[in-house]
CHARMM-style PDB file with segment names, atoms N, HN, CA, C and O in Angstrom:
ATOM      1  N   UNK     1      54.528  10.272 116.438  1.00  0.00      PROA
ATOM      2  CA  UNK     1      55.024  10.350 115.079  1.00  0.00      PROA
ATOM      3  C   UNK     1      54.277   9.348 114.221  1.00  0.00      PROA
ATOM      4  O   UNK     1      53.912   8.272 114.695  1.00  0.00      PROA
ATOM      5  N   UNK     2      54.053   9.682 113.000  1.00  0.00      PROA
ATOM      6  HN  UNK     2      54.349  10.556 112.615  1.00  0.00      PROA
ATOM      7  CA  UNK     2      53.490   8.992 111.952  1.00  0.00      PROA
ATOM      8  C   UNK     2      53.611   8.993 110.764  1.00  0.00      PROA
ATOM      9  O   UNK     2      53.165  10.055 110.331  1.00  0.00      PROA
ATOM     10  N   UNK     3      54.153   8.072 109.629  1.00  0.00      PROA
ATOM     11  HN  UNK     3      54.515   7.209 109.981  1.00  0.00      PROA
ATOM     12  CA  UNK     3      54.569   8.048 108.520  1.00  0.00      PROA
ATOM     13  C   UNK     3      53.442   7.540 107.509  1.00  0.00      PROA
ATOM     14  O   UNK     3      52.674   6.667 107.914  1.00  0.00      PROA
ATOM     15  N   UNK     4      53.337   7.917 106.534  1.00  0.00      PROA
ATOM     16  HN  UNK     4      53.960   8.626 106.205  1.00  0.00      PROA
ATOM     17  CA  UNK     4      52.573   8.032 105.259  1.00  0.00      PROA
ATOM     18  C   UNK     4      53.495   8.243 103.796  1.00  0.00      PROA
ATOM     19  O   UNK     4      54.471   8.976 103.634  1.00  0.00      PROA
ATOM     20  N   UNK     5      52.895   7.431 102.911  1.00  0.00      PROA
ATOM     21  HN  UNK     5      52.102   6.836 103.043  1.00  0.00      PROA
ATOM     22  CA  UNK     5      53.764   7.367 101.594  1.00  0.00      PROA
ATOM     23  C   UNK     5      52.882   8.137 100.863  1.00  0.00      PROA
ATOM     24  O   UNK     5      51.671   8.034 101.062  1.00  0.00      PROA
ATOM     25  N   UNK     6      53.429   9.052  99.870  1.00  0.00      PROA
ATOM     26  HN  UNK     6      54.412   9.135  99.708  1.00  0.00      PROA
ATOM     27  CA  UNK     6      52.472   9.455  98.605  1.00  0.00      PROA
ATOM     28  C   UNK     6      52.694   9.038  97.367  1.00  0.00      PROA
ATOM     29  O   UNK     6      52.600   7.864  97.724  1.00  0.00      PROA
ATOM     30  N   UNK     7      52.874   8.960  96.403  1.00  0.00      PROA
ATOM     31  HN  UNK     7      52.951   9.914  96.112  1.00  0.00      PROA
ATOM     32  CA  UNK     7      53.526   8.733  94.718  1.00  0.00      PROA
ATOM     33  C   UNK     7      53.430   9.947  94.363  1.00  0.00      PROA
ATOM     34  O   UNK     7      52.465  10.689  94.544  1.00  0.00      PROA
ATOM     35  N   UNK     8      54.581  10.224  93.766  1.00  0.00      PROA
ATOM     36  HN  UNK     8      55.365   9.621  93.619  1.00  0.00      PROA
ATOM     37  CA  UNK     8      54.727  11.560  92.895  1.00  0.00      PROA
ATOM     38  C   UNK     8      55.407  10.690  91.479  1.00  0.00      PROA
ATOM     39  O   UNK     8      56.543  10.218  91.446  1.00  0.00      PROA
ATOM     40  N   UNK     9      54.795  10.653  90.810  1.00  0.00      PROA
ATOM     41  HN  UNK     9      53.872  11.036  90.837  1.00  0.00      PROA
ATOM     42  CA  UNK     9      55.439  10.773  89.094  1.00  0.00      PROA
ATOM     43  C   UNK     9      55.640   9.226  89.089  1.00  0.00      PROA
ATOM     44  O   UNK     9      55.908   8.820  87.958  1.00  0.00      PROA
ATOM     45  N   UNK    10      55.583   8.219  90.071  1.00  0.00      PROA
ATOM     46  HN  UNK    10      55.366   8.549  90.990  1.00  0.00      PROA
ATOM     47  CA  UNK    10      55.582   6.756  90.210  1.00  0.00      PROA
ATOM     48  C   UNK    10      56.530   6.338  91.150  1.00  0.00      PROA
ATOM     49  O   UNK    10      56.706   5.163  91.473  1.00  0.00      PROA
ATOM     50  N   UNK    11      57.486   7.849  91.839  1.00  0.00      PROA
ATOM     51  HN  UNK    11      57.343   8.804  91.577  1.00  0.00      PROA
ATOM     52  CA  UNK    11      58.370   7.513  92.740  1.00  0.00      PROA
ATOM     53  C   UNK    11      57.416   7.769  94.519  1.00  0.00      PROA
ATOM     54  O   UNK    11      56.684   8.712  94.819  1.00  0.00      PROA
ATOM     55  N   UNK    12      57.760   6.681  95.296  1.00  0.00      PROA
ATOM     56  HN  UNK    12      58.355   5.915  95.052  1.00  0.00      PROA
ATOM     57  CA  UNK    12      56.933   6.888  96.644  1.00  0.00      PROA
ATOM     58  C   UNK    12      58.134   7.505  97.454  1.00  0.00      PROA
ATOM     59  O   UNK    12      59.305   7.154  97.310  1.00  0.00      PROA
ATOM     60  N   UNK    13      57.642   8.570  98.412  1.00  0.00      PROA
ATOM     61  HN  UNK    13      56.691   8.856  98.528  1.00  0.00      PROA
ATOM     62  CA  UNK    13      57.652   9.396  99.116  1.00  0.00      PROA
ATOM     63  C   UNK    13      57.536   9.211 100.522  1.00  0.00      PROA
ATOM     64  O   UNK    13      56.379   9.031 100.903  1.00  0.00      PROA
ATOM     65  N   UNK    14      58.463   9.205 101.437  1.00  0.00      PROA
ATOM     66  HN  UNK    14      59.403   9.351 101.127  1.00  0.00      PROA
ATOM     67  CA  UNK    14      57.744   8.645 103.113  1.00  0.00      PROA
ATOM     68  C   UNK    14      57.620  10.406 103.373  1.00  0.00      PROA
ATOM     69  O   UNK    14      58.360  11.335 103.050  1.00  0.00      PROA
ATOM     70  N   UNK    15      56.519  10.350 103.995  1.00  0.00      PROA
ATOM     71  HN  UNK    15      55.918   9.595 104.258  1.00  0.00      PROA
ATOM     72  CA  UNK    15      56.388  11.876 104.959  1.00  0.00      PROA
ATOM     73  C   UNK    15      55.960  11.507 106.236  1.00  0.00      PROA
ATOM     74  O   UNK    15      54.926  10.928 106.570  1.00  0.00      PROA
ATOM     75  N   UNK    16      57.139  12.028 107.082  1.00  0.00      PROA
ATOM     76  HN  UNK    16      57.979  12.499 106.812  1.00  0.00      PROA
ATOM     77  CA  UNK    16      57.013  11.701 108.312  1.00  0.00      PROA
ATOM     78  C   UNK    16      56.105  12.895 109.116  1.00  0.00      PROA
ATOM     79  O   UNK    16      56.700  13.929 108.812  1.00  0.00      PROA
ATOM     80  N   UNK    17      55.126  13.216 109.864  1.00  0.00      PROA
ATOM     81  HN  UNK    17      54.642  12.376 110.111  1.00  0.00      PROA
ATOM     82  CA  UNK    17      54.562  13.517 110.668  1.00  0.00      PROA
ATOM     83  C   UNK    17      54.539  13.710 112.186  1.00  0.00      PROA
ATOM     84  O   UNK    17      53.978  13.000 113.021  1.00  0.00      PROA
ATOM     85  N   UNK    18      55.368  14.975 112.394  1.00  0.00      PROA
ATOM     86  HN  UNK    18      55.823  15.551 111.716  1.00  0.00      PROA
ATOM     87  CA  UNK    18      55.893  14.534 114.037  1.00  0.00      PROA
ATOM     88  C   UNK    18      55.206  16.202 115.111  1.00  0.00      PROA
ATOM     89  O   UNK    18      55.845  17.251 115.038  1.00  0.00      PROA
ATOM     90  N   UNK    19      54.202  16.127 115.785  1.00  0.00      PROA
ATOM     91  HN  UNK    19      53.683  15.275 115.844  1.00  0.00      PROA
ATOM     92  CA  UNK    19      53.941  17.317 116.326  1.00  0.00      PROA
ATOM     93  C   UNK    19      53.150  18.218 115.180  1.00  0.00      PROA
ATOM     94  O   UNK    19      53.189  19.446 115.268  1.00  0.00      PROA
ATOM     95  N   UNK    20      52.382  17.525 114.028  1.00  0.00      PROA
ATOM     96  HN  UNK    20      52.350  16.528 113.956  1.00  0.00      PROA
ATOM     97  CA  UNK    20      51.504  18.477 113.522  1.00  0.00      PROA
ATOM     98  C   UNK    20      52.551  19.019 112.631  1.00  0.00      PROA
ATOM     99  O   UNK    20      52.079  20.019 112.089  1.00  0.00      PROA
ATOM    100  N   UNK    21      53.972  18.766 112.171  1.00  0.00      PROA
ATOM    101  HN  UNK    21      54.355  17.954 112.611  1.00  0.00      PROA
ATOM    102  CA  UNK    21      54.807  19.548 111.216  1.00  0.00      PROA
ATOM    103  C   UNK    21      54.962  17.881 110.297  1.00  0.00      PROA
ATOM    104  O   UNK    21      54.768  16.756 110.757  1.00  0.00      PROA
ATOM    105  N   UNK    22      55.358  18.266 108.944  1.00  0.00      PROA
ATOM    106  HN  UNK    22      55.516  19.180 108.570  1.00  0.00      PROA
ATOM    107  CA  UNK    22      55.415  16.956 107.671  1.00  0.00      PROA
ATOM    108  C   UNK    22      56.908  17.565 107.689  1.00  0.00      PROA
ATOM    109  O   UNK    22      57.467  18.648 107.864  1.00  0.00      PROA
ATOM    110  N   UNK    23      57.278  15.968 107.351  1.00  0.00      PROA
ATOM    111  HN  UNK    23      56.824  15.088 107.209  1.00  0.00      PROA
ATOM    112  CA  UNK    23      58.734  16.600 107.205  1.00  0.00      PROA
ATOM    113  C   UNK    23      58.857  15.300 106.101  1.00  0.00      PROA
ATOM    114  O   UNK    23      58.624  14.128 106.397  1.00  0.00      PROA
ATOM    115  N   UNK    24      59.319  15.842 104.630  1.00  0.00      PROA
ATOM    116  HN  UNK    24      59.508  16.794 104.389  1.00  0.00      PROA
ATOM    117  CA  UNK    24      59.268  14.822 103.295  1.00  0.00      PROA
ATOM    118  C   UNK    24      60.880  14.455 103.638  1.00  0.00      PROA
ATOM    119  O   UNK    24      61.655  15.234 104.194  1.00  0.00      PROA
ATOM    120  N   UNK    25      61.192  13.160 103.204  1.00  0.00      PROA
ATOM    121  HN  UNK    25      60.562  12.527 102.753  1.00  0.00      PROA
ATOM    122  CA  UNK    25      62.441  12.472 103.047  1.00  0.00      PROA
ATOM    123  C   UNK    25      63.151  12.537 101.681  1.00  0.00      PROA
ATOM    124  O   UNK    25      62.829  12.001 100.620  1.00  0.00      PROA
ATOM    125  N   UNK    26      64.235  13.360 101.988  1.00  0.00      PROA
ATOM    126  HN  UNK    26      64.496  13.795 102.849  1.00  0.00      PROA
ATOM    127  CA  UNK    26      65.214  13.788 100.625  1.00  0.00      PROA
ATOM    128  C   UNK    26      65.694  12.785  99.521  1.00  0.00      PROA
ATOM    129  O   UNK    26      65.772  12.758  98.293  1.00  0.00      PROA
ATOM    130  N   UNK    27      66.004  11.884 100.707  1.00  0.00      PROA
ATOM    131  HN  UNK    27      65.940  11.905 101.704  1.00  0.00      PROA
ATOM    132  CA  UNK    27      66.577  10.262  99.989  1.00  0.00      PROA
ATOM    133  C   UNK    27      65.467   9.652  98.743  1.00  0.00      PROA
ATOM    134  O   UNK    27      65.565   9.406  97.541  1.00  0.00      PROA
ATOM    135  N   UNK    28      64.437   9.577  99.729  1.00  0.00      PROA
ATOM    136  HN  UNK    28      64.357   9.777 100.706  1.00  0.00      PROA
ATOM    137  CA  UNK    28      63.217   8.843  98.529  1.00  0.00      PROA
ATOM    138  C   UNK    28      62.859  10.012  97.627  1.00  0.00      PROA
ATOM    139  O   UNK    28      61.922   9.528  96.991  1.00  0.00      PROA
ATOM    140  N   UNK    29      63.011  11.162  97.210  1.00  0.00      PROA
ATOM    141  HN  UNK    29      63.772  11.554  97.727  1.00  0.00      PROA
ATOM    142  CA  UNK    29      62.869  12.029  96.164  1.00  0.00      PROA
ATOM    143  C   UNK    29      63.769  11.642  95.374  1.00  0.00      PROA
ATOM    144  O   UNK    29      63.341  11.313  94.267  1.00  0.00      PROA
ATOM    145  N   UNK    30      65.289  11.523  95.589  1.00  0.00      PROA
ATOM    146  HN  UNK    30      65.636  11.790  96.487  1.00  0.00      PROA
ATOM    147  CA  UNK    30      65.999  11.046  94.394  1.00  0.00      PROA
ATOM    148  C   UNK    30      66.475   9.774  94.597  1.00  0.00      PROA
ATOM    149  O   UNK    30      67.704   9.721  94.627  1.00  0.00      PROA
ATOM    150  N   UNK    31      65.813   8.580  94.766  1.00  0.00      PROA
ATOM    151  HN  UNK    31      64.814   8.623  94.741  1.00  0.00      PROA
ATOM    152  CA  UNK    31      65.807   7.214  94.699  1.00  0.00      PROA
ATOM    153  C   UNK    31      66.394   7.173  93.233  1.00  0.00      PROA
ATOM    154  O   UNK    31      67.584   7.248  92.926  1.00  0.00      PROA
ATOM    155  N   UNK    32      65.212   7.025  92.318  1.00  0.00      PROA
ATOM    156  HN  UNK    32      64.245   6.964  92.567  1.00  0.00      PROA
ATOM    157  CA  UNK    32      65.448   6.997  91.402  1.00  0.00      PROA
ATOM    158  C   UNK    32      65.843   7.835  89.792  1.00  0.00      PROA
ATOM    159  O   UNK    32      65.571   7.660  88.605  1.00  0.00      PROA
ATOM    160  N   UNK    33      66.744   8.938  90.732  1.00  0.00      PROA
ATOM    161  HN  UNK    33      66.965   9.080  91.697  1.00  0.00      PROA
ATOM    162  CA  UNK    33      67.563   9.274  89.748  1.00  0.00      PROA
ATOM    163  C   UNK    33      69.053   8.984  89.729  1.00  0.00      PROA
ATOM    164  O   UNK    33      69.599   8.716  90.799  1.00  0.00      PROA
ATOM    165  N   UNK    34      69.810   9.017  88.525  1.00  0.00      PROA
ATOM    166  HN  UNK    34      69.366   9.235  87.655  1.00  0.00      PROA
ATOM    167  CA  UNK    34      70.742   8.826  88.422  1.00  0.00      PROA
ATOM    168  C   UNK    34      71.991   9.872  89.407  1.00  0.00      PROA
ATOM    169  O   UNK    34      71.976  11.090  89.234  1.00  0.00      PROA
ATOM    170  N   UNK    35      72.912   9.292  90.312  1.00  0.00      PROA
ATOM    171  HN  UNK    35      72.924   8.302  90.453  1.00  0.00      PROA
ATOM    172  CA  UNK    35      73.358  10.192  91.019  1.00  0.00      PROA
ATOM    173  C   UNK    35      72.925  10.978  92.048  1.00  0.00      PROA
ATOM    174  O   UNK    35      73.473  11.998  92.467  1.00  0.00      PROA
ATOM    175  N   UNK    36      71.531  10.267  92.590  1.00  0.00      PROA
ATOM    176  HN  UNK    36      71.086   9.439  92.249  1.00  0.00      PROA
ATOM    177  CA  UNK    36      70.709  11.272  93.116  1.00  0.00      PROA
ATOM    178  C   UNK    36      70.958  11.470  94.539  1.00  0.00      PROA
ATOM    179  O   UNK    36      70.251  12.304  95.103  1.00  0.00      PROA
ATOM    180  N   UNK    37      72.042  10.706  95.373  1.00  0.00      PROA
ATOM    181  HN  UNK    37      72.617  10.028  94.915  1.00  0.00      PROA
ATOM    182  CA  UNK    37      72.632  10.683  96.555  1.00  0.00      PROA
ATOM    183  C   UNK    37      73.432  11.806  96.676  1.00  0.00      PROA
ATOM    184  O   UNK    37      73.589  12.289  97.797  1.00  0.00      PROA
ATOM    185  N   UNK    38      74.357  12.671  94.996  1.00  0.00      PROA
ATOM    186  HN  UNK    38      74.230  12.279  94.084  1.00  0.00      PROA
ATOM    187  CA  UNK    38      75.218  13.541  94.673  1.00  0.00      PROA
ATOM    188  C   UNK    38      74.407  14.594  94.992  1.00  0.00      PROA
ATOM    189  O   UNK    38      74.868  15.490  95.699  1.00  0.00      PROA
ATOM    190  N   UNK    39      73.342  14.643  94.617  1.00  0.00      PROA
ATOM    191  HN  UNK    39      72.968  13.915  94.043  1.00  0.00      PROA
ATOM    192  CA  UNK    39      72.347  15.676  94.238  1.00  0.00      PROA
ATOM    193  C   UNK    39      72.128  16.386  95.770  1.00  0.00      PROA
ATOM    194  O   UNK    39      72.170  17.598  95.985  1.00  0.00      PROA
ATOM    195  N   UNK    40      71.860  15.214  96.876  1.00  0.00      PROA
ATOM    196  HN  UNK    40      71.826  14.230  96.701  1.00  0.00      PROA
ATOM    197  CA  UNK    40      71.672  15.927  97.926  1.00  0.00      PROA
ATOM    198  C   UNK    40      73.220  16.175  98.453  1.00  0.00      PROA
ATOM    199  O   UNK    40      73.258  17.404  98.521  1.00  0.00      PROA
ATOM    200  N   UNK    41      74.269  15.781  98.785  1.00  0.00      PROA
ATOM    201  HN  UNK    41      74.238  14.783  98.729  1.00  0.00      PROA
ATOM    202  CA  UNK    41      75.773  16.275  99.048  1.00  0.00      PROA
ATOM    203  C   UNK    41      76.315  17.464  98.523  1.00  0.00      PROA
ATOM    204  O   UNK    41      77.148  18.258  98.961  1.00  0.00      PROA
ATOM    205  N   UNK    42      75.692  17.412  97.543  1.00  0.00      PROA
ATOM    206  HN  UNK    42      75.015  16.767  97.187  1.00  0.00      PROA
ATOM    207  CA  UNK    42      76.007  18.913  96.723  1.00  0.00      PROA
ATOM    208  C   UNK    42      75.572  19.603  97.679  1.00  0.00      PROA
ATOM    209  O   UNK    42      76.272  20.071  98.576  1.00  0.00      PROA
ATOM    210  N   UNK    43      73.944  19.766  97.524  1.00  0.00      PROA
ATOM    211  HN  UNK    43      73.375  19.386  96.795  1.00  0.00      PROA
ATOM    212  CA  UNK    43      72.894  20.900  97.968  1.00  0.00      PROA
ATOM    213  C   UNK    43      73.281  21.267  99.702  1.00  0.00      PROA
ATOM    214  O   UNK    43      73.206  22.394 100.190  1.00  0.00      PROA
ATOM    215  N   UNK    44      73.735  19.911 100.501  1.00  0.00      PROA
ATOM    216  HN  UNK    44      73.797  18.995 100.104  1.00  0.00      PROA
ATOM    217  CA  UNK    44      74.347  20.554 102.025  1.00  0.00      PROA
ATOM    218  C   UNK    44      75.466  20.533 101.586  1.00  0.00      PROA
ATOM    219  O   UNK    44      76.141  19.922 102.414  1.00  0.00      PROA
ATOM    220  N   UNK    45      76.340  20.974 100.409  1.00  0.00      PROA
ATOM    221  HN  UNK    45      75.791  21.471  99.737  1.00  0.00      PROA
ATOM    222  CA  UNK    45      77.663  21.861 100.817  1.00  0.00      PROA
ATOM    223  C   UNK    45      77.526  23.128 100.400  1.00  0.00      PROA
ATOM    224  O   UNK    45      78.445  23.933 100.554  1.00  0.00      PROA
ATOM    225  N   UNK    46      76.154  23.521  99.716  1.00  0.00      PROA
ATOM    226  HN  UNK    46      75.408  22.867  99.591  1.00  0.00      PROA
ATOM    227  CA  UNK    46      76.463  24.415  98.977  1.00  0.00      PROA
ATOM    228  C   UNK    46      75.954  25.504 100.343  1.00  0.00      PROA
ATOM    229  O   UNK    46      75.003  25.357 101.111  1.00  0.00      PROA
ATOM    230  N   UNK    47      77.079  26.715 100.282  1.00  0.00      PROA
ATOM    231  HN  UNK    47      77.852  26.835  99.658  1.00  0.00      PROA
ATOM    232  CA  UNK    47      76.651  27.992 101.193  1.00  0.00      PROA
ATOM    233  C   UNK    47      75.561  28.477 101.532  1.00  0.00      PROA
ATOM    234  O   UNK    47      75.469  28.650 102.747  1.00  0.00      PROA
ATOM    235  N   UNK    48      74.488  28.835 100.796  1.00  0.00      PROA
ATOM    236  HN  UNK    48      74.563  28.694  99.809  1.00  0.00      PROA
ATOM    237  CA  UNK    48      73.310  29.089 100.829  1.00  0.00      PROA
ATOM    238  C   UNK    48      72.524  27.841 102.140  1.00  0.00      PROA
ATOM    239  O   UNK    48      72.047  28.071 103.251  1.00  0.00      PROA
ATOM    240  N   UNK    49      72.699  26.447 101.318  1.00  0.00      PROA
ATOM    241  HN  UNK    49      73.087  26.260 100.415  1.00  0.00      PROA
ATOM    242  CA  UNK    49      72.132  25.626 102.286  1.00  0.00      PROA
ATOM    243  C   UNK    49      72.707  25.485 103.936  1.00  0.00      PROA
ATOM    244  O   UNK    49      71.864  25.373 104.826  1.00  0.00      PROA
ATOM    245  N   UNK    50      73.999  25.496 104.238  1.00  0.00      PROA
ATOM    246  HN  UNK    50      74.684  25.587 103.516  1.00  0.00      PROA
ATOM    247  CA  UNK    50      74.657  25.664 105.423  1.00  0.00      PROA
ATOM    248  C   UNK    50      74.053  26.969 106.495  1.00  0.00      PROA
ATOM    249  O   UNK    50      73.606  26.989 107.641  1.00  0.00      PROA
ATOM    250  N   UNK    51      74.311  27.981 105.457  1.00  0.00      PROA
ATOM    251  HN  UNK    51      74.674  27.964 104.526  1.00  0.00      PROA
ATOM    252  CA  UNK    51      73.182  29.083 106.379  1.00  0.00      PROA
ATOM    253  C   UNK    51      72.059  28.735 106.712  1.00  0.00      PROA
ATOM    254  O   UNK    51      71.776  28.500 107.887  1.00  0.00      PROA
ATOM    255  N   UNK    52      71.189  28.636 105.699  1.00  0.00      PROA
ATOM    256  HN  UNK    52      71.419  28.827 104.745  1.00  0.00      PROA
ATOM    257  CA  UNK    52      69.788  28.387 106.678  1.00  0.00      PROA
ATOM    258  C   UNK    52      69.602  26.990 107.801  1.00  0.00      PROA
ATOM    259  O   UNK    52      68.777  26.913 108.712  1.00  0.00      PROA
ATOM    260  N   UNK    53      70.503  26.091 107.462  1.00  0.00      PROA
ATOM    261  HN  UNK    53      71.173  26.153 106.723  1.00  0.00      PROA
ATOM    262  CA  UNK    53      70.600  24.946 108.078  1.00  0.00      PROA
ATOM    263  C   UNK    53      71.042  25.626 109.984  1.00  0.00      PROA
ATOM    264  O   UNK    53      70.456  25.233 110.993  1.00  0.00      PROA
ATOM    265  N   UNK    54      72.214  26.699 109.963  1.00  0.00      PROA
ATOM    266  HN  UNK    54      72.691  27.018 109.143  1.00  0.00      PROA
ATOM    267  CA  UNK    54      72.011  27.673 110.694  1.00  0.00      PROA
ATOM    268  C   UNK    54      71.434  28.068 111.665  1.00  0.00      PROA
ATOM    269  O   UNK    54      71.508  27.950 112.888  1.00  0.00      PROA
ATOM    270  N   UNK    55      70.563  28.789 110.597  1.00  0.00      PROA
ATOM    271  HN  UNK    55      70.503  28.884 109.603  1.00  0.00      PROA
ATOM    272  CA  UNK    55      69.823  29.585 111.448  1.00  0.00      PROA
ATOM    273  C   UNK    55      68.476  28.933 111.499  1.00  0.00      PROA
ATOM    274  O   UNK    55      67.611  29.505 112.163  1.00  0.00      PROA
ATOM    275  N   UNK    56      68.199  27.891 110.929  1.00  0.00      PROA
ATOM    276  HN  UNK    56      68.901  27.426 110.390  1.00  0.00      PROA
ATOM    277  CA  UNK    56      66.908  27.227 111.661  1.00  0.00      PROA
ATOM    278  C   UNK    56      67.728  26.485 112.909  1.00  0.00      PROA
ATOM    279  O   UNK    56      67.152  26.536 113.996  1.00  0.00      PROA
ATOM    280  N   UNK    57      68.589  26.026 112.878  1.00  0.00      PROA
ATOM    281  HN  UNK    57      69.057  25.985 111.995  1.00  0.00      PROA
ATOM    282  CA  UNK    57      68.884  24.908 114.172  1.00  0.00      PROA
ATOM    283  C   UNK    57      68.738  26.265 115.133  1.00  0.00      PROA
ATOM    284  O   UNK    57      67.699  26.042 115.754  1.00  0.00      PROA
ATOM    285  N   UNK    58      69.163  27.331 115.494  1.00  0.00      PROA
ATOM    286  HN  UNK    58      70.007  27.512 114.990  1.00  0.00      PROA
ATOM    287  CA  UNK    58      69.679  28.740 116.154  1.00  0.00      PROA
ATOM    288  C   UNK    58      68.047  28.553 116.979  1.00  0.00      PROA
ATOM    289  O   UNK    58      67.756  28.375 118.162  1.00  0.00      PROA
ATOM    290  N   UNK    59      67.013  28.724 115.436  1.00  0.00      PROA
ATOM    291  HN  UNK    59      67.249  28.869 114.475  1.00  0.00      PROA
ATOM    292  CA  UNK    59      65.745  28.910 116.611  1.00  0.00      PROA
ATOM    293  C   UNK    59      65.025  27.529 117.139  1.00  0.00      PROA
ATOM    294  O   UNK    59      64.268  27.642 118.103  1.00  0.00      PROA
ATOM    295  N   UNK    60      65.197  26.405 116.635  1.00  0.00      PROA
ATOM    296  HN  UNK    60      65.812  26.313 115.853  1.00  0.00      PROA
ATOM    297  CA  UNK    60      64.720  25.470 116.861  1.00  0.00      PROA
ATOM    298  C   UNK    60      65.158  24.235 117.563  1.00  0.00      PROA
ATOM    299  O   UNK    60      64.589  23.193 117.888  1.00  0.00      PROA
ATOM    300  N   UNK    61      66.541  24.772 117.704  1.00  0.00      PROA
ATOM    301  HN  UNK    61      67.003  25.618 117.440  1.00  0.00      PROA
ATOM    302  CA  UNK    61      67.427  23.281 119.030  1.00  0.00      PROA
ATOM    303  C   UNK    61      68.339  24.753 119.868  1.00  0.00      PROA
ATOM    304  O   UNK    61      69.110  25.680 119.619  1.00  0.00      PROA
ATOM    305  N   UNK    62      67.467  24.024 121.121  1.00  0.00      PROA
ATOM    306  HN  UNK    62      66.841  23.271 121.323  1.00  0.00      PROA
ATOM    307  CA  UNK    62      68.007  24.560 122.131  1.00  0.00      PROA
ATOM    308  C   UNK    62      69.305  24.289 123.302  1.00  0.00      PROA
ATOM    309  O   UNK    62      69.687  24.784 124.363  1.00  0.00      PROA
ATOM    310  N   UNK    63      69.756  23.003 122.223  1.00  0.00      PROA
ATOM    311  HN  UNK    63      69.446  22.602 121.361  1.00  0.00      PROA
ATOM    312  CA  UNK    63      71.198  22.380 122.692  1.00  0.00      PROA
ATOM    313  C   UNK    63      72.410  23.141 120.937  1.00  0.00      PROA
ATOM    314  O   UNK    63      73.571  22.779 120.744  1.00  0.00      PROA
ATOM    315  N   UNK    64      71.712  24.057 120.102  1.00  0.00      PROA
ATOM    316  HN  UNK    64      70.769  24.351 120.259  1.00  0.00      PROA
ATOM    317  CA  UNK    64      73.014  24.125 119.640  1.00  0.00      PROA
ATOM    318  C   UNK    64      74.413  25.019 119.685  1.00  0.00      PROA
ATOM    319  O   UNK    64      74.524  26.160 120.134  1.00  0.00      PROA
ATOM    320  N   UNK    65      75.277  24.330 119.196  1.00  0.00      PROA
ATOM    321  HN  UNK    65      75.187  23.404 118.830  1.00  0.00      PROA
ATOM    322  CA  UNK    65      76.402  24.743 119.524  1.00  0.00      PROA
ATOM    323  C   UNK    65      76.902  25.395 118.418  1.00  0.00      PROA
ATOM    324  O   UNK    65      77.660  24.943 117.560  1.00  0.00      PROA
ATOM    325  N   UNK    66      76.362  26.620 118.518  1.00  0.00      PROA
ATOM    326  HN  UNK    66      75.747  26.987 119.216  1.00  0.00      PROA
ATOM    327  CA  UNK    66      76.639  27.737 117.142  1.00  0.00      PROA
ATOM    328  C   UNK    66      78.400  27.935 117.196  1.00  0.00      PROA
ATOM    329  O   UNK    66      78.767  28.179 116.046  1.00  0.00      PROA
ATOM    330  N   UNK    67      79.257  27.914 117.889  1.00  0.00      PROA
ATOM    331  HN  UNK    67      78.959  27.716 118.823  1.00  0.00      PROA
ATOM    332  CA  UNK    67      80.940  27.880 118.134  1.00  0.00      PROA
ATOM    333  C   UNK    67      81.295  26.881 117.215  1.00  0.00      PROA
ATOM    334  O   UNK    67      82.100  27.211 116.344  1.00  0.00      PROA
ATOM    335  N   UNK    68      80.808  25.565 117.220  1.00  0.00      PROA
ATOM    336  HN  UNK    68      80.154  25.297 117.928  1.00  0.00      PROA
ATOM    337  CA  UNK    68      81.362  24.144 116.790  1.00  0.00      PROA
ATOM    338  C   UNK    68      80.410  25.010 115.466  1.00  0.00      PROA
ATOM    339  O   UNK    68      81.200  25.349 114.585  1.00  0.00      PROA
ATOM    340  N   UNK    69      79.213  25.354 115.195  1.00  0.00      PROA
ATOM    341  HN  UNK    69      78.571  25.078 115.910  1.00  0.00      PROA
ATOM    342  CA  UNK    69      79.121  25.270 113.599  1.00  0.00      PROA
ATOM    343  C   UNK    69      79.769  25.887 112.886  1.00  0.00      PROA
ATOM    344  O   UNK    69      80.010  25.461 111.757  1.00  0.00      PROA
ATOM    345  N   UNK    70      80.239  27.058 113.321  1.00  0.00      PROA
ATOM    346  HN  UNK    70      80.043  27.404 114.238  1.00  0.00      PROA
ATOM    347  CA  UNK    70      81.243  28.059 112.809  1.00  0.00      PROA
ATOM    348  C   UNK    70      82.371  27.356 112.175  1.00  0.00      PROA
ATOM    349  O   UNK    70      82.958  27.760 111.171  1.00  0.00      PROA
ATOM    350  N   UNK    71      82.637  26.270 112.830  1.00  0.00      PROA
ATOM    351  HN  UNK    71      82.160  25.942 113.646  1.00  0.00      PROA
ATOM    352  CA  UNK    71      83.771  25.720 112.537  1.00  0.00      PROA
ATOM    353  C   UNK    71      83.558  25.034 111.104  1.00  0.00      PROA
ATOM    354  O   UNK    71      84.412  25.220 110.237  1.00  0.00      PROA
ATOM    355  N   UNK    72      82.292  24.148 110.808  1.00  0.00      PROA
ATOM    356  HN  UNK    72      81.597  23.997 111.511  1.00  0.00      PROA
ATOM    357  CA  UNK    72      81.820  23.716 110.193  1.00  0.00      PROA
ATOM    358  C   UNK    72      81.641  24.301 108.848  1.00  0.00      PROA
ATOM    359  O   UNK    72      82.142  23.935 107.785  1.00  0.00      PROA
ATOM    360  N   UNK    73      80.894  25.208 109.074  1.00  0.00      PROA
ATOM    361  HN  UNK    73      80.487  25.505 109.937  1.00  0.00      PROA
ATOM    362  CA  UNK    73      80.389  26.326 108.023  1.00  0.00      PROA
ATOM    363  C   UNK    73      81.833  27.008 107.390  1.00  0.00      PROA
ATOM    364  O   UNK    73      82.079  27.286 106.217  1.00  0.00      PROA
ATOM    365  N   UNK    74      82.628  27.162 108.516  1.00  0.00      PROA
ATOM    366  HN  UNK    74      82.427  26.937 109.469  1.00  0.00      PROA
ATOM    367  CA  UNK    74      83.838  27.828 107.163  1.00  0.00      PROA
ATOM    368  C   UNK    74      84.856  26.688 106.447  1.00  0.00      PROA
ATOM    369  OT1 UNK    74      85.655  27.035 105.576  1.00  0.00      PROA
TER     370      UNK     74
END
């Protein structure tokens, strides 16, 4: 694994690097906005996001426990 910062607009960015996939950090996108911790709590409650959250874990963790998300998701 390997981390790298970029600047976007004057805000820095960690992108983590793990197996050839970038994976950008939500937190440091809204550092510096107002409320911007809300911004992401919203976005994982909102339905849309819970599904795909879903069905990527479905193909990509081979420990999940689609029973317990059900529970979650409704």
């Amino acid at each position: 694994k390997k981390t790298k910062k970029i600047d976007v607009e004057g805000s820095e960015i960690t992108i983590l690097t793990d197996r050839e996939q970038d994976y950008i950090s939500l937190t440091d996108m809204v550092r510096d906005i107002e409320n911007g911790s809300a911004l992401i709590e919203n976005w994982l409650r909102n339905k849309n996001s819970i599904e795909f959250l879903g069905i990527w874990e479905e193909i990509y963790n081979p420990d999940f426990n689609s029973l317990e998300f059900e529970g979650i998701k409704n």
